[in-house]
Each structure stands twice: as structure tokens, then as C-alpha cells.
VOKE-66828 format. One line per field, with one value per residue: x, y, z of N, C-alpha, C, CB in turn; chain; residue number from 1; residue in three letters. Coordinates in Angstrom, 1 decimal, m for minus. Glycine has a CB too. Layout:
<rokols>
n.X = (X	...)
n.Y = (Y	...)
n.Z = (Z	...)
ca.X = (X	...)
ca.Y = (Y	...)
ca.Z = (Z	...)
c.X = (X	...)
c.Y = (Y	...)
c.Z = (Z	...)
cb.X = (X	...)
cb.Y = (Y	...)
cb.Z = (Z	...)
chain = (A	...)
n = (NUM	...)
res = (Ala	...)
</rokols>
This chain:
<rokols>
n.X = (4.2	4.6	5.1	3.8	4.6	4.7	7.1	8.0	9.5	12.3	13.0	12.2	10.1	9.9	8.9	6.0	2.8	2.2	m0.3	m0.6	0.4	m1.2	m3.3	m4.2	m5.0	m8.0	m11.2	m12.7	m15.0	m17.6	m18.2	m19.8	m19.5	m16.5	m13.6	m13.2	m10.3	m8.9	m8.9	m8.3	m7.6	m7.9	m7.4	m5.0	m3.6	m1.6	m0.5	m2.8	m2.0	0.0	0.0	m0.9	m3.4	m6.9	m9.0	m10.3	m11.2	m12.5	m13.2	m13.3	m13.9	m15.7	m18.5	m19.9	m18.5	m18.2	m15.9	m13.4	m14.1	m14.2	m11.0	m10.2	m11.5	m10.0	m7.5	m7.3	m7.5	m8.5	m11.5	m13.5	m14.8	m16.4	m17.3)
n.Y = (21.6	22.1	20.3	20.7	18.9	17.4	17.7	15.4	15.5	13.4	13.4	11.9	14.2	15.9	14.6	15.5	15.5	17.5	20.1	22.2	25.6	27.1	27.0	28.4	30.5	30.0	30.6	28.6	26.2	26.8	25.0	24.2	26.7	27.0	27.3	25.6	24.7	22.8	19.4	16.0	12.8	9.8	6.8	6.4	6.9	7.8	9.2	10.8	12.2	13.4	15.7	18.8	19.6	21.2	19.3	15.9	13.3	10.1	7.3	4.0	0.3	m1.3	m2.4	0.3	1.0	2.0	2.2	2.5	4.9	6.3	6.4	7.6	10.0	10.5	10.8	12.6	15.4	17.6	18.8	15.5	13.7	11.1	7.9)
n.Z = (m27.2	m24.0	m20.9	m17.7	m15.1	m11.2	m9.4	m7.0	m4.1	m2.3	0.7	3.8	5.4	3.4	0.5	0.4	m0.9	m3.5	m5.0	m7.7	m7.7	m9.0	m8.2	m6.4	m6.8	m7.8	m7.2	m6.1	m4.0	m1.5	1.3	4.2	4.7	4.9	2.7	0.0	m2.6	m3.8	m4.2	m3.0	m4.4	m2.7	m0.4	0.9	3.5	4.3	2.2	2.6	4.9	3.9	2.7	0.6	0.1	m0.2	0.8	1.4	m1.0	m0.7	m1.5	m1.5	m2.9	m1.3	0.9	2.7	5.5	8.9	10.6	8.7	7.4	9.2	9.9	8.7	8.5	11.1	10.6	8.1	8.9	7.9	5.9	4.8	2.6	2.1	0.5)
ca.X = (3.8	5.4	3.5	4.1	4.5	5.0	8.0	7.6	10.9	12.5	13.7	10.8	9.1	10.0	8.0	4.6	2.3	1.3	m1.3	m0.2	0.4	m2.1	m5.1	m4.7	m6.1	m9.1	m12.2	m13.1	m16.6	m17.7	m19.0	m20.0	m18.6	m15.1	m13.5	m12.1	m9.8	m7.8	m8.8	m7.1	m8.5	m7.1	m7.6	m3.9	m3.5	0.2	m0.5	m3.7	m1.2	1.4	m0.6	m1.5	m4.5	m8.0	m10.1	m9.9	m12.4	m12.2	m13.7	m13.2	m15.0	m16.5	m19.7	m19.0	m18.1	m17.9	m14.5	m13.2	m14.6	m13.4	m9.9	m10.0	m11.6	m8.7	m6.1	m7.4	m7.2	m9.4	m12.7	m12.9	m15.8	m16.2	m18.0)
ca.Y = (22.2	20.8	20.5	21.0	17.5	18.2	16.9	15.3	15.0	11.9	12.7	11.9	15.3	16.3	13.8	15.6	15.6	19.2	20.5	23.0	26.8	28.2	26.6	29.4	31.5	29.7	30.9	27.0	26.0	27.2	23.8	24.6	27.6	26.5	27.4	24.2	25.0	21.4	17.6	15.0	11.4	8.9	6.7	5.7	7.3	8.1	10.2	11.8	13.0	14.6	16.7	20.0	19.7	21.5	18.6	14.5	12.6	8.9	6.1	2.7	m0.4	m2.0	m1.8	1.2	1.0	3.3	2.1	3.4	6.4	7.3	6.1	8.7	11.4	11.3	11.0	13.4	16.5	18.3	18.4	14.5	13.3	9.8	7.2)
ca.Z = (m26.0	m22.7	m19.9	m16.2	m13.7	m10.5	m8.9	m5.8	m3.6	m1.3	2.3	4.8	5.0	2.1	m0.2	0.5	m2.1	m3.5	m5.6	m7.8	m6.6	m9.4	m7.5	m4.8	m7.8	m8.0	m6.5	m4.8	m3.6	m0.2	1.8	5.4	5.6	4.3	1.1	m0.6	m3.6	m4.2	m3.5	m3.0	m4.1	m2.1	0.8	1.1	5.2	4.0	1.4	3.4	5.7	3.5	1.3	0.9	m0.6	1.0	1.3	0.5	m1.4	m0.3	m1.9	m1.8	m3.7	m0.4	1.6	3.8	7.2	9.9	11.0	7.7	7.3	11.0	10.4	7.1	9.0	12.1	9.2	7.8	9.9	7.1	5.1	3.8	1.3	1.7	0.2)
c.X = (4.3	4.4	4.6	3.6	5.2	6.4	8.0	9.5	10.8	12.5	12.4	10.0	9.1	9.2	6.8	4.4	1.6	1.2	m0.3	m0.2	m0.5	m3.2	m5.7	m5.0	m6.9	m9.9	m12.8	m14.7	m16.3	m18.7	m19.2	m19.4	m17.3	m14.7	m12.7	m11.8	m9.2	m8.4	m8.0	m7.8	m7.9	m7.4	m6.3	m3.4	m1.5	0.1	m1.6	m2.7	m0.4	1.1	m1.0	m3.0	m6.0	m8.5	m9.6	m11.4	m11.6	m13.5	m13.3	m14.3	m15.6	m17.6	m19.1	m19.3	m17.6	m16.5	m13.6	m13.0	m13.8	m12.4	m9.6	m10.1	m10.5	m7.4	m6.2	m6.7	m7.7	m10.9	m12.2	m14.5	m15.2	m17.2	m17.9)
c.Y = (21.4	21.1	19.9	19.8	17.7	17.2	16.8	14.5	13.6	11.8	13.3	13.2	16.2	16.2	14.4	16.0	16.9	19.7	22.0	24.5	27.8	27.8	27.9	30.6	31.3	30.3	29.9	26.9	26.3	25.6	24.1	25.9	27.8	26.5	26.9	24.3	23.7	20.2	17.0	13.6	9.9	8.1	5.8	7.3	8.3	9.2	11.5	12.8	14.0	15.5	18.0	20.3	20.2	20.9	17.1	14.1	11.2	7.8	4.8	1.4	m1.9	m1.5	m0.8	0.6	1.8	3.3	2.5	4.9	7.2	7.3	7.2	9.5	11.6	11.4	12.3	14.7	17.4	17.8	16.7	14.3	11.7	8.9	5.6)
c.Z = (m24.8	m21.7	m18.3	m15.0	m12.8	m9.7	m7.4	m4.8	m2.7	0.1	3.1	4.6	3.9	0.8	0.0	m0.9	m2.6	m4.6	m5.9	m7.7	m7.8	m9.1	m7.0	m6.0	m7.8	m7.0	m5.5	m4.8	m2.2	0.4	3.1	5.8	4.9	2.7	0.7	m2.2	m4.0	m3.2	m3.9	m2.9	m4.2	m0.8	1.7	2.8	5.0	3.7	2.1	4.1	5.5	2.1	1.8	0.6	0.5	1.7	0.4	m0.2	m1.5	m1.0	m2.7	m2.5	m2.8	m0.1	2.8	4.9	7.9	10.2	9.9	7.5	8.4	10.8	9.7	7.8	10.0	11.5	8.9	8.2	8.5	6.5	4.3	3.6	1.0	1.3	0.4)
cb.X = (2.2	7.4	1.4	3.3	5.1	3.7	9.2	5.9	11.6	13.8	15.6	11.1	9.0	11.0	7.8	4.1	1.4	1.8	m2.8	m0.1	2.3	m2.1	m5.1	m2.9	m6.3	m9.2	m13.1	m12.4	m17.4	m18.6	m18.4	m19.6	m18.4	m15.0	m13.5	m13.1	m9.1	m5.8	m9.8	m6.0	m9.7	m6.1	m9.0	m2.8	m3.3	1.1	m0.9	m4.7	m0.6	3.2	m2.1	m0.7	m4.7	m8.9	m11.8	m9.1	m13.2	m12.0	m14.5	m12.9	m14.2	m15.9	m20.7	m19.3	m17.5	m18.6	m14.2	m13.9	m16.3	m13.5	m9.1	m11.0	m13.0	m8.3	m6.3	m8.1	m5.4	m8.5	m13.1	m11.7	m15.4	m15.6	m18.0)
cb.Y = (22.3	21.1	18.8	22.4	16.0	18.8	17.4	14.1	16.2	11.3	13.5	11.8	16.1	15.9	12.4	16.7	14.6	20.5	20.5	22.7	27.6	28.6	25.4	30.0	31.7	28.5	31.3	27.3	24.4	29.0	22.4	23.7	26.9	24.9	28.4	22.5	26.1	21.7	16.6	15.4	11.3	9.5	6.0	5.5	5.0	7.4	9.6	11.0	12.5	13.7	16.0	20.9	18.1	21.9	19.4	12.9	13.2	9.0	6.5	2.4	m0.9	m2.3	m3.0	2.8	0.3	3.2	0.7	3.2	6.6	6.8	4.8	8.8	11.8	10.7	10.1	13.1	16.7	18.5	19.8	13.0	14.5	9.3	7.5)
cb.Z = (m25.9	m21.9	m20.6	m15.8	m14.0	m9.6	m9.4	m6.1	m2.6	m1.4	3.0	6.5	6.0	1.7	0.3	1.6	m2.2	m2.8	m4.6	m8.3	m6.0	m10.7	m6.0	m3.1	m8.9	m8.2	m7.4	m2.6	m3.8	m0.1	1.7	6.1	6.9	4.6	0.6	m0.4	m3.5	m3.8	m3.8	m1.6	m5.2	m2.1	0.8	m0.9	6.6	3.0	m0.1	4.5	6.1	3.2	0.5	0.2	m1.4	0.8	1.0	1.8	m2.8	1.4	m2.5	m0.7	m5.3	0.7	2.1	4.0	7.5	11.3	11.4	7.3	7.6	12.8	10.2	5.6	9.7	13.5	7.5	7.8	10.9	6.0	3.9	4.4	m0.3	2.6	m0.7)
chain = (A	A	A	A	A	A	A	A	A	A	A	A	A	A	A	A	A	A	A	A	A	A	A	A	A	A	A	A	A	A	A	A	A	A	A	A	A	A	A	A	A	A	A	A	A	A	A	A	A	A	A	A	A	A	A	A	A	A	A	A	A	A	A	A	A	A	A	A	A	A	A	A	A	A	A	A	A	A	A	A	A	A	A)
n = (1	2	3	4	5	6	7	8	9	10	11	12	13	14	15	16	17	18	19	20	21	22	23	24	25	26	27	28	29	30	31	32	33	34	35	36	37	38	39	40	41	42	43	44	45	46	47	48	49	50	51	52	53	54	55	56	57	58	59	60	61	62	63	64	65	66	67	68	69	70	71	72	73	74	75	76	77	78	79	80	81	82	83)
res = (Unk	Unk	Unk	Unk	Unk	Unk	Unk	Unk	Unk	Unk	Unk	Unk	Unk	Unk	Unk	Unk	Unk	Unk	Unk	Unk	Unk	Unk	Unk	Unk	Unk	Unk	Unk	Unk	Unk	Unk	Unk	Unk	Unk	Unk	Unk	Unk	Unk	Unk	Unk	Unk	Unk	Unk	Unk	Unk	Unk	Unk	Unk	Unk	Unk	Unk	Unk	Unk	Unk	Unk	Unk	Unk	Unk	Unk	Unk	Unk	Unk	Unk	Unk	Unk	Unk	Unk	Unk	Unk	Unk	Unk	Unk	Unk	Unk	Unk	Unk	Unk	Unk	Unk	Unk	Unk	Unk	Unk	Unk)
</rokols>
């Protein structure tokens, strides 16, 4: 059986990270309103940026802190789920 790894390209905007295109089948969860089919779990600001993914889930292995959380959520520029 072979199995499907997604190939992620090199030149600057190219490299984005993306969730594969039979997600947008899925049905998702509805969270506020918003219907989030693909996370993304990461709190690397880079990768936040160049993804397609609906929503992030962020957790690191400190005591939280606001300054964190905030840098994630304006990174973001989507639903993020942090801890």
C-alpha cells in the first residue's frame, strides 16, 4: 500500500504548509460560529503564517503567559487554541 506525503516546496512563498485537499470533504466542528475543518499544531510563528490550515492549536511546556498567547493570536490571523 503506498501512502500519500505531502510535498512541501522551497522558494519563499511557495514552502507553505498544506493540509491535504480531502479535508474540504469533511463536515469540521462548528466553534463560534466558524466551521474549522484542519489544525495546525504548532507554535513555530513561521509556520503559523504559511499554512492553510482552519485553525492552530498552540501549546507549549511553560507556565502561560499572556505575551505568548497574544504573539500566537496576531500571528495567527485565524481561530488559535492555546494552552
Amino acid at each position: 500500500m503506498e501512502r500519500n506525503i505531502p510535498v512541501f516546496g522551497s522558494r519563499l512563498r511557495n514552502n507553505i504548509v498544506t493540509v491535504p485537499e480531502v479535508i474540504s470533504q469533511c463536515s469540521g466542528i462548528r466553534v463560534f460560529g466558524q466551521s474549522i475543518k484542519s489544525f495546525l499544531f504548532s507554535t513555530d510563528v513561521a509556520i503559523i503564517r504559511n499554512t492553510n490550515a482552519n485553525a492552530i492549536i498552540a501549546v507549549y511546556p511553560f507556565i502561560p503567559q499572556p505575551v505568548i498567547s497574544n504573539a500566537l493570536i496576531l500571528a495567527a490571523e485565524k481561530p488559535i487554541f492555546a494552552e
